[in-house]
C-alpha positions in Angstrom: 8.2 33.8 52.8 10.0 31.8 55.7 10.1 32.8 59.3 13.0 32.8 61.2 12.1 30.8 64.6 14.5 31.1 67.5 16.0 28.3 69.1 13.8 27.1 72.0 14.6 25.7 75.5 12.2 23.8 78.2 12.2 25.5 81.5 13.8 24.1 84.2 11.2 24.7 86.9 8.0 24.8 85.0 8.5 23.2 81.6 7.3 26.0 79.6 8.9 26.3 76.3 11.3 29.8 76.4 13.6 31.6 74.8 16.9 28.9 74.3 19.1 32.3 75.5 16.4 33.1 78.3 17.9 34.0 81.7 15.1 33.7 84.0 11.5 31.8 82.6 8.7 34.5 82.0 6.4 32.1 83.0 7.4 31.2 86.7 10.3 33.1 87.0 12.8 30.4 87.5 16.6 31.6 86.9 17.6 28.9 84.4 21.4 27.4 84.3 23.5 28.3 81.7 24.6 25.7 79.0 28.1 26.0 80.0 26.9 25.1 83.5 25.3 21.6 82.2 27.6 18.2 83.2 27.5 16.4 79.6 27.3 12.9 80.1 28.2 9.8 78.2 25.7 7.8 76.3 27.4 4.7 77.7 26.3 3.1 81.0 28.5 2.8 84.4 27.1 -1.2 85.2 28.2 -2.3 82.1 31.6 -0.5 81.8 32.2 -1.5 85.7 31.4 -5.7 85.3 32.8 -5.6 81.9 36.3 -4.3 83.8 35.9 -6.5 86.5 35.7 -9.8 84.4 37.1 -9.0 81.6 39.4 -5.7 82.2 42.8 -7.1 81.8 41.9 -7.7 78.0 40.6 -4.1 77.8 36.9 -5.2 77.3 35.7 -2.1 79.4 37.4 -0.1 76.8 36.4 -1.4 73.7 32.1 -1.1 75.5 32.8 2.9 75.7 34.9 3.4 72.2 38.5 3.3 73.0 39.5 0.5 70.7 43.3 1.9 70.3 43.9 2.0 74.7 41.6 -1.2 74.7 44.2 -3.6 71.7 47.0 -1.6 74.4 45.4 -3.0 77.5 45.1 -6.5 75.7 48.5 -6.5 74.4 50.0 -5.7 77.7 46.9 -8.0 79.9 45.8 -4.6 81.9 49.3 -3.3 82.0 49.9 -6.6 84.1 47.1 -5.8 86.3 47.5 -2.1 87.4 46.2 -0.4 84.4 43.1 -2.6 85.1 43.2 -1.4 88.6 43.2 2.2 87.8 40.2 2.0 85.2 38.3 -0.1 87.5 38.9 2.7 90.8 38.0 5.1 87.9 35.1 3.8 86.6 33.2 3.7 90.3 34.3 6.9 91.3 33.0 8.5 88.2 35.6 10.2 86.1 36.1 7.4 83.9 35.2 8.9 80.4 34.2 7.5 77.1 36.0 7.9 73.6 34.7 11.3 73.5 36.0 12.5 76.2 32.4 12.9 78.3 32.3 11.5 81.4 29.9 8.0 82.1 27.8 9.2 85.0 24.3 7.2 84.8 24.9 3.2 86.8 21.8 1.9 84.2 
């Protein structure tokens, strides 16, 4: 016979193993964020994306580094959209809200 297990968080305060749906942590007490409340982030780095658009970002190379091939061929057809799409990606990308081909954001620099 199989048991059913629960799905199973780490507490945010403690790092007790809880209940994945657990409000608070029975072991310290520690109100835990919901999962809606939780930024997701890109895999993809903000260094990288960030020198690869300053050297390279009129042929789209930022682009292509977080997995937008079809805007990145766009951006090297057009050379940055003759500068000022390179501009905007490159204000973007410092700022933070530049955003992979999966539409999460790249937050980490390294």
């Amino acid at each position: 016979m199989t048991a059913i297990t629960r799905p199973t968080k780490f507490c945010y305060a403690c790092g007790a193993v809880i209940d994945a749906a657990a409000v608070a942590c029975p072991t310290c007490g520690a109100k835990q964020p919901s999962t809606t409340a939780l930024a997701v982030r890109s895999e993809k780095r903000i260094l990288p994306a960030a020198l690869l658009c300053f050297f390279l970002g009129v042929f789209g190379a930022h682009r292509f580094y977080v997995g937008k091939v079809g805007t990145g061929i766009l951006q090297l057809c057009t050379l940055g959209g003759f500068g000022i799409w390179w501009l905007v990606d490159m204000i973007m990308i410092v700022v933070g809200s530049f955003k992979d081909a999966d539409g999460e954001k790249i937050t980490a620099w390294t």
